[in-house]
N, C-alpha and C positions, 0 to 999 in steps of 0.2 A: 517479204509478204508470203512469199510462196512457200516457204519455211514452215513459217507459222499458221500454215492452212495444211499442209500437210502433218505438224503436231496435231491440230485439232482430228484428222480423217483416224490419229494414228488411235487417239484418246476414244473417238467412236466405235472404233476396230476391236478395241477393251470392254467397251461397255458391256457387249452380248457378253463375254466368256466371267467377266466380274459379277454379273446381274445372277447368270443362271450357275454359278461355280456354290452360291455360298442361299441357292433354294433349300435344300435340305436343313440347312444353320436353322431358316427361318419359319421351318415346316416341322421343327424337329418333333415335337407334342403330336402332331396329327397322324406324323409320319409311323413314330412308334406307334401311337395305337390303332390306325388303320392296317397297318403290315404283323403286327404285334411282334415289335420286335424289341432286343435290350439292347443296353445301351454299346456295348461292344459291336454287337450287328448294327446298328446306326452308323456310329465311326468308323462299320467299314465302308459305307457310302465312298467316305473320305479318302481313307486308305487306298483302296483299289483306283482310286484317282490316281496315285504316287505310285504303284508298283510297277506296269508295263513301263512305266517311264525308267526305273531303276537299268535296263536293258537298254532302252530303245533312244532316249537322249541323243546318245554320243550319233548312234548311227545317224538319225536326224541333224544333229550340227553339223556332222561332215555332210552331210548332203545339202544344207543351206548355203555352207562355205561353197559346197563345186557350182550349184545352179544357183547360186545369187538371194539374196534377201527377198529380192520383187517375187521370186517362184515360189521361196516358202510362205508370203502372206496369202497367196493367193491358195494354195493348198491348203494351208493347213486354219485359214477363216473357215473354207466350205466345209473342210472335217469336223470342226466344230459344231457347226450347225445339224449335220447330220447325225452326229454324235447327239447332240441337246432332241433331235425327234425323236430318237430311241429312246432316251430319259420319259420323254414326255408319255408314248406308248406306254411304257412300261408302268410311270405313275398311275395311269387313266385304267388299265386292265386291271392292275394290281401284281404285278408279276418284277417283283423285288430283284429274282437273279436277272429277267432284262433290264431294269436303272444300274444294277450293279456291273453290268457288260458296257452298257451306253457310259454309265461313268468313267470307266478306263479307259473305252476311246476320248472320251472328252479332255482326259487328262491328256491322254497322250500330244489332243492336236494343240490346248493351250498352252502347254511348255514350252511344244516349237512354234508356236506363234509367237508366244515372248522374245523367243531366239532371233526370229527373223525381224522381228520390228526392233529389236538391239540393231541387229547386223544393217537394217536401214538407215536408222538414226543416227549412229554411231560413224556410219561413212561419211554422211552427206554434212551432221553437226557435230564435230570432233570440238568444236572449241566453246559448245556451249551444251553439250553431255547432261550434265548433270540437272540443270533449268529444264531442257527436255525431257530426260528420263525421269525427274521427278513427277513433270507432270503427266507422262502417259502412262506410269503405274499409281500415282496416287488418287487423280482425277476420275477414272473410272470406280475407284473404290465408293463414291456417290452413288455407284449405280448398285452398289453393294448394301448401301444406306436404305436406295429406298427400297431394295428387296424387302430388309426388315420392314418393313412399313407394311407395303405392297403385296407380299403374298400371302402374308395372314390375314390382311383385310379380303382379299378375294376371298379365300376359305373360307373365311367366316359370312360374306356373302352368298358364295355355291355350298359351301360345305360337300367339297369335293376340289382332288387336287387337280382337277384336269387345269383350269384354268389360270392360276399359278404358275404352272409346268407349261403351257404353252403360251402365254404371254413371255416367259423368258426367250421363247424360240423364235417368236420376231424378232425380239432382241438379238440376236443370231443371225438372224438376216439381214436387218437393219447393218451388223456389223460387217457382215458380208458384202455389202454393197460397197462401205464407207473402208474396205480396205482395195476393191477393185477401183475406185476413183484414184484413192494412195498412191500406187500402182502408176495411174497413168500420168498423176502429174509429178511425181517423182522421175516417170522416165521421159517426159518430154521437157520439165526446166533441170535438169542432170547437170549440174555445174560444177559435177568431178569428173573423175575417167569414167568413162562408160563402164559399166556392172556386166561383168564377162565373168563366166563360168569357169573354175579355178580346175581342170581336172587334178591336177599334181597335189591337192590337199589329201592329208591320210593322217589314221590315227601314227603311226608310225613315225612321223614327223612331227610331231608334237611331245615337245620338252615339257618335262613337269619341272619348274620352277619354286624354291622357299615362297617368294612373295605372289603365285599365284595357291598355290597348296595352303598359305595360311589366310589369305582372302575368301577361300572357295571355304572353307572353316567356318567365317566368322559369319559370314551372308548367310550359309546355310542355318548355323548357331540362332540368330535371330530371326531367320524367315521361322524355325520351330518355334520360336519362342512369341511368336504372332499368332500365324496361320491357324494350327490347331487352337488355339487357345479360342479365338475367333470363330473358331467352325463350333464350340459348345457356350458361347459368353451368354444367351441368352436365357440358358439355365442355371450358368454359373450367376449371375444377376436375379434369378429368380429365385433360388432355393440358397442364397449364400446375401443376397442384400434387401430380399423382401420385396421385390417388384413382382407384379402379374406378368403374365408370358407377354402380352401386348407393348404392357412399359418396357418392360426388361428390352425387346425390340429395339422401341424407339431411344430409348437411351443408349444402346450398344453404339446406336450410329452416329455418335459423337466423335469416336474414333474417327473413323471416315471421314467425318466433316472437317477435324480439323489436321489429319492428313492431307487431303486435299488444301486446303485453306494454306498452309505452309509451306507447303514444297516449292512454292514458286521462291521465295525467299531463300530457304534452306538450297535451292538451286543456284542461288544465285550468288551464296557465302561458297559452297564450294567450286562453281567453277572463279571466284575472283583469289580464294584461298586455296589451290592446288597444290599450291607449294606447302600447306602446313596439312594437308590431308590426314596424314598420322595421326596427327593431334585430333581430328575432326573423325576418323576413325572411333578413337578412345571414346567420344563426348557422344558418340550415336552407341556404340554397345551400352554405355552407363543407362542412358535414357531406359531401352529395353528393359535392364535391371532393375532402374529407381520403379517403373510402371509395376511389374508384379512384387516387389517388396510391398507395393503401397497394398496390391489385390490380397496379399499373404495376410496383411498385420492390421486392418481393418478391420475390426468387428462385425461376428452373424450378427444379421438382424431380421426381425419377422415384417417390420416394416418398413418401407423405402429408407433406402440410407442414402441421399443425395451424395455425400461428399467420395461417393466411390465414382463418381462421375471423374475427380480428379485423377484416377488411374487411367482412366479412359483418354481424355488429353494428352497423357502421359505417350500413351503407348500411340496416338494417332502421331504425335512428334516422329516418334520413334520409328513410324513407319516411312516417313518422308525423309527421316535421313537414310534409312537402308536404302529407298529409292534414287536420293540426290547427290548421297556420300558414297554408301557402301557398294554400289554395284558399280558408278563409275570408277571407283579405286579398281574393282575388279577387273574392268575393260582394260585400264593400261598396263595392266601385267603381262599381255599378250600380246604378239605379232595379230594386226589389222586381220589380217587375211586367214586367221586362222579362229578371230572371234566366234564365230557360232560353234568351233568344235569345244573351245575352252566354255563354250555357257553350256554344251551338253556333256562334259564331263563335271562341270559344276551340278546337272542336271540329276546326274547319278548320284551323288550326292543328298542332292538334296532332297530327291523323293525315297530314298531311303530311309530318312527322316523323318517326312510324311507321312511314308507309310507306318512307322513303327511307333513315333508320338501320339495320335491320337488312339490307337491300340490299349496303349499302356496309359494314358488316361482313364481311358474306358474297363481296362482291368481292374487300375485302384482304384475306380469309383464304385465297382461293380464289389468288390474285395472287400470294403468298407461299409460294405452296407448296413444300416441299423446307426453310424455313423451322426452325429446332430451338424455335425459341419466340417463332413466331407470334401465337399470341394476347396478347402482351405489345402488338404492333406494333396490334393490333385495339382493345385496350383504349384508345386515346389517342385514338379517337373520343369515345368516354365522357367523357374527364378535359377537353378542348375545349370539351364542352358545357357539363359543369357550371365548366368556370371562364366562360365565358361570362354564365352565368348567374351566380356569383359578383361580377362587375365590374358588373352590371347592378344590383341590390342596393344594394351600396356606392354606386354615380352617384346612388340614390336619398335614400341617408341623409340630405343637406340637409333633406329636406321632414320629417323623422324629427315636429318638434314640433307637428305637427298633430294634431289629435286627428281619429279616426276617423268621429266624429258629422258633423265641421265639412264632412270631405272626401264624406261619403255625400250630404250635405245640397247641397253643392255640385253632386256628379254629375248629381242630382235635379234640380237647376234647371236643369244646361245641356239635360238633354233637353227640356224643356220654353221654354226660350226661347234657340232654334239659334243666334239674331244675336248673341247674346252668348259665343260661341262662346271667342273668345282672351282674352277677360277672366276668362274665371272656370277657364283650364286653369292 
């Protein structure tokens, strides 16, 4: 019971940083013309999310790993919040380089919040990972839903973004609270070892391993081939399948909905299938794939094209397995105790990525211009990634009969005896 109240505070604790991460997504039309900005200065909203983090990750994981999961939720919710006040400032003045300052602390503090609420859940529910982690990253994507909904109808109420921009920042608080309860009943029903501060953890001590080096690959691979895609879908739906900014919106959040909707499931096939996980590997990169093959090879249209909804589905699956598959494959490639340095070397990574994908969207869409259907020519950034990630997968399969225990058991020793390094990868 107390498990599963703690899921729920964990899924609250998401909600602010999910709600107020993907404002901009849903502001994009106002935002350009009230800042008047292109579409490149837009996407760097995004970007500058992803770049302080390219540095600062790793330092943050070791820092989770030495003072414990409980210290980093409780930092780095308030960082957020006060990160999301600067955002909001800076909407309401008008003063674009401060969103763009507020956005890179923002990023910074949601990465290691991710980090620390891994490093929590992962302690306490090692045998049921994946059902958990499914739903504290996919669940809060609802609140990502009803942004789209939600802060172009305020706009167009105020017609002014104060009100948008700071209804997200309750949400911040709101999560702020719901990660300080986290916190304490996590530390008062604690029915592992007590959560002690690891000084002895360092970069230094941390083995790069094959099977976390091509895991850190494929997560990142598909978080690109989501994330950015997602931070422009409502004009990709607009100027590429004939929806108004409004619908375009409301239909974007289809994804979400049925991300959320499946990962309790898709949780619940990987932690009973651990032992075929490879296989379950392969079957979540394809998803990523089939989703923008369908966005590529779909017909412009000037009027709604319902059946693009289909992609949409597509890719909300696909989020639930990176959630319920791919990131628990990730966790057990690493020694316990050293999980939040390997999510902030994953970290770097992966905002490298971040930062560079929506850039270069915003390039060839800017490159293209005069273009009748453009964002066709954009989307094949996306469908790249994720067959990249795809082939990476499949290369894997040989090792597929390993069982997971054998290969965690292993990781574990090579940190612990380095000279044995080529013999036990």
């Amino acid at each position: 019971m107390i498990d599963r109240l703690i899921i729920g505070l964990a899924i609250l604790l998401m909600v602010g940083n999910n709600y107020a991460f993907d404002i901009p997504q849903a502001l994009e039309i106002p935002i350009e013309k009230e800042f008047k900005l292109t579409q490149t200065q837009f996407n760097l909203l995004y970007s500058i999310f992803a770049v302080p983090n390219i540095g600062l990750s790793i330092g943050g994981g070791i820092m989770i790993d030495r003072m414990g999961g409980r210290w980093g939720v409780f930092t780095f919710s308030l960082m957020l919040g006060l990160s999301q006040l600067f955002i909001a400032f800076g909407g309401c003045y008008q003063k674009y380089y401060m969103m763009l300052v507020g956005r890179a602390i923002f990023g910074i503090a949601s990465d290691l919040l991710h980090i620390a609420v891994f490093k929590v859940i992962a302690r306490r529910m090692p045998h049921c990972l994946g059902t958990a982690m499914g739903l504290i990253l996919t669940v809060p994507e609802l609140a990502a839903a009803l942004n789209s909904f939600l802060s172009p109808y305020l706009f167009e109420k105020t017609h002014s973004l104060e009100w948008p921009l700071l209804f997200g920042l309750s949400l911040c608080i709101l999560s702020f609270l719901s990660g300080l309860l986290m916190i304490y009943l996590d530390t008062k029903y604690d029915t592992c070892s007590a959560e002690e501060p690891d000084e002895e953890v360092s970069l230094s001590k941390f083995k790069l391993s094959k099977p976390f080096v091509r895991m850190s690959l494929i997560t990142t691979l598909m978080l690109a081939a989501y994330v950015p895609f997602l931070d422009n879908a409502n004009k990709f739906y607009h100027e590429r399948f004939g929806f108004s900014i409004m619908h375009a919106g409301r239909i974007v959040t289809v994804g979400y909905i049925v991300a959320a909707l499946s990962s309790p499931i898709i949780g619940k096939i990987s932690d009973t299938f651990s032992h075929k996980r490879q296989v379950l590997i392969v079957a979540s990169t394809l998803m990523f794939f089939l989703s923008h093959l369908q966005l590529y090879y779909m017909p412009h249209s000037t009027h709604p094209n319902y059946m693009s909804v289909f992609a949409l589905i597509t890719l909300g699956l696909s989020y639930a397995c990176y959630s319920s598959i791919l990131m628990p494959a990730l966790q057990s490639t690493v020694p316990d105790n050293m999980l939040a340095t390997a999510l902030g070397i994953l970290g770097i990574i992966e905002n490298i990525c971040m930062a560079t994908v929506p850039m270069l969207s915003g390039f060839v869409y800017t490159f293209l211009k005069g273009e009748k259907d453009r964002m066709r020519d954009v989307d094949i950034i996306y469908l790249v990634l994720a067959g990249i990630g795809v082939c990476l997968s499949i290369g894997a399969l040989p090792n597929q009969g390993k069982h997971i225990k054998h290969q965690k058991d292993a990781i574990k020793q090579l940190h612990q005896q380095p000279e044995e390094n080529n013999n036990l990868i």
